[in-house]
KEKE-3310 file (N, C-alpha, C; in steps of 0.2 Angstrom, whole numbers, plus 5000, padded with zeros to 4 digits):
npx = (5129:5136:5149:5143:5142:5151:5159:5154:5154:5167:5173:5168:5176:5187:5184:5180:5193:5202:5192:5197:5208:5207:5197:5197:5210:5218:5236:5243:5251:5259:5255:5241:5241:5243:5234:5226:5229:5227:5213:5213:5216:5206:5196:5201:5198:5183:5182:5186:5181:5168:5169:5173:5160:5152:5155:5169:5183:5196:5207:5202:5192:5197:5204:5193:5188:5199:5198:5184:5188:5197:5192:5182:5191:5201:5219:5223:5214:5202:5193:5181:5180:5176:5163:5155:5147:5143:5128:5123:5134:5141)
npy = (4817:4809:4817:4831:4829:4821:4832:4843:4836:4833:4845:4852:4844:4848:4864:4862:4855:4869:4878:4874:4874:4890:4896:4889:4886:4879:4873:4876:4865:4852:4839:4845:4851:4841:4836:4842:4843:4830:4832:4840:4835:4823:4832:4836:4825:4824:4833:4830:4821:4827:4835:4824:4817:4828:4830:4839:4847:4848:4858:4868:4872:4877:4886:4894:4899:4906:4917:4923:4928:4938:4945:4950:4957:4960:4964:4962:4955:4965:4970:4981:4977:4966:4966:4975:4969:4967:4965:4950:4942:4930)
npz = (4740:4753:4749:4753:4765:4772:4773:4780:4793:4796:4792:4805:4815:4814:4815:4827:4836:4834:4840:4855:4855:4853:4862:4871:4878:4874:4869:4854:4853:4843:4843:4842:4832:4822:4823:4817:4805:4801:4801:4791:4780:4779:4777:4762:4755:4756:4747:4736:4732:4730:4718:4709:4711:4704:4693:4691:4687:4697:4700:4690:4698:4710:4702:4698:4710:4712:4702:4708:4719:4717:4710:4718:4730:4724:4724:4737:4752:4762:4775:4772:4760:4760:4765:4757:4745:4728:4719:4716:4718:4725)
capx = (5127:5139:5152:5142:5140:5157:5163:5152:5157:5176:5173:5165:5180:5193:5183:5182:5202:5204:5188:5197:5214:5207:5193:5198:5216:5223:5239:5245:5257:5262:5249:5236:5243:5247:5227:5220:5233:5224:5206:5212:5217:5199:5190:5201:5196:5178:5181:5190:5176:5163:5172:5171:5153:5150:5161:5172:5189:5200:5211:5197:5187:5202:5205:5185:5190:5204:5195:5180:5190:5203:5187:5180:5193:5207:5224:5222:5210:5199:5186:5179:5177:5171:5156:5153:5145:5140:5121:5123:5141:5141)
capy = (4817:4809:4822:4834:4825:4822:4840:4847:4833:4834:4854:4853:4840:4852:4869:4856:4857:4876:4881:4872:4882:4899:4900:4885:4889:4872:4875:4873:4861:4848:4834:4845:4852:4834:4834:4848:4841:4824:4834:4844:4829:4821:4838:4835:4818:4824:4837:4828:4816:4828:4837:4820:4819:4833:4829:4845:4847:4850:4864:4871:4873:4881:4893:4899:4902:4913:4922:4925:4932:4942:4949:4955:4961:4962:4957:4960:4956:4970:4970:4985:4975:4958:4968:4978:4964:4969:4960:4943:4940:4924)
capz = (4747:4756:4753:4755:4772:4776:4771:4786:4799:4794:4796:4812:4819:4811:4821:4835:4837:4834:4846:4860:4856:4855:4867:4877:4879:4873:4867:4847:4851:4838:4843:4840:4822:4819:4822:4812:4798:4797:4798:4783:4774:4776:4771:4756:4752:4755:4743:4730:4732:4729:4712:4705:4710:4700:4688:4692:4688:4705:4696:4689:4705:4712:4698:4698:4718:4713:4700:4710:4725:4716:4706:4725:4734:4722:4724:4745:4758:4765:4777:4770:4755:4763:4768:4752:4739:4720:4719:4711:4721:4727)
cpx = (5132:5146:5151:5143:5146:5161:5161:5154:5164:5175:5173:5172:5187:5192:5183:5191:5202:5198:5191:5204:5213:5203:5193:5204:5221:5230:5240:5251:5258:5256:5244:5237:5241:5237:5222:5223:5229:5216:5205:5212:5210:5194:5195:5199:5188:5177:5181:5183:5168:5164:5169:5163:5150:5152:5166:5181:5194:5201:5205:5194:5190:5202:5198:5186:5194:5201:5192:5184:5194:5197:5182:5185:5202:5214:5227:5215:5208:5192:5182:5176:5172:5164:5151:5151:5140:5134:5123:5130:5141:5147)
cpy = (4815:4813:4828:4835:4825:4829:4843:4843:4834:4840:4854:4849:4844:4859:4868:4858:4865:4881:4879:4875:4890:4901:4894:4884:4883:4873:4872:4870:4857:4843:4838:4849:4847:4833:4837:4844:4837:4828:4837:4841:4826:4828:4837:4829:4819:4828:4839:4824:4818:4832:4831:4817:4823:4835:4835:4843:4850:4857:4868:4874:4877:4887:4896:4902:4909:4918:4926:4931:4939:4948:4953:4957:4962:4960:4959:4961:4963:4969:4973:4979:4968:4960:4971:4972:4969:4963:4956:4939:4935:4922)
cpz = (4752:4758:4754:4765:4778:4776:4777:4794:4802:4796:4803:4817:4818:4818:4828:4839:4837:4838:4854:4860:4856:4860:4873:4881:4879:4870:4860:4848:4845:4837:4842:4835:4819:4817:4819:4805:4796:4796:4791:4778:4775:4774:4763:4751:4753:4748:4735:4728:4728:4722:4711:4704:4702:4693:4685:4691:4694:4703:4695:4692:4708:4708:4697:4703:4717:4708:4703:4716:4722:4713:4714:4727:4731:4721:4731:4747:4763:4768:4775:4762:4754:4764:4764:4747:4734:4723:4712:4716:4726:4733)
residu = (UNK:UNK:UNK:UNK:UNK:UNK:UNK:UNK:UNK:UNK:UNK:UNK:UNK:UNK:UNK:UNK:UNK:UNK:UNK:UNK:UNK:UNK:UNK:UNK:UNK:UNK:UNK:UNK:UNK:UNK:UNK:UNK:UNK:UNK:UNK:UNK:UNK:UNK:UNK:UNK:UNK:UNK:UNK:UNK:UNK:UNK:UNK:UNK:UNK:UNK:UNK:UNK:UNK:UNK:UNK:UNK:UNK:UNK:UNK:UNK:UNK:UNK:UNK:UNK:UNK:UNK:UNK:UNK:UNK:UNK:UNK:UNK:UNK:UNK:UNK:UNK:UNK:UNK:UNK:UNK:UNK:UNK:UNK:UNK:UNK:UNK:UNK:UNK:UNK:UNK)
# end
């Protein structure tokens, strides 16, 4: 629960920074990298947090990730294919 908890606050404080650069026109200077960088680091200590929960290997999780994708859309990214899902495809 609580990394589920923290995964969505951390996000939201991450999209927070990058809504206010692209549609607010802050610019990506250094201080607000420096600020996305520390939000990426607590979404990974929610993340890590929530593996161990589940008693999920890190690697592991990562390498299912790359299966699944590479098994969608191959070995590049296509909208075309973002939008086309097999039933069951996760």
């Amino acid at each position: 629960m609580t990394a589920a908890l923290g995964l969505s606050s951390e996000g939201g404080e991450f999209v927070e920074i990058v809504k206010k650069m692209f549609l607010q026109g802050k610019p990506a200077n250094q201080e607000n990298i420096f600020h996305m960088k520390r939000e990426l680091g607590d979404i990974m200590w929610y993340w890590v947090t929530a593996c161990m929960a589940l008693k999920l290997d890190p690697v592991e999780v990562i390498l299912e990730n790359q299966n699944k994708l590479e098994a969608r859309y191959g070995k590049q990214f296509t909208v075309d294919q973002s939008e086309i899902r097999e039933e069951g495809d996760l």
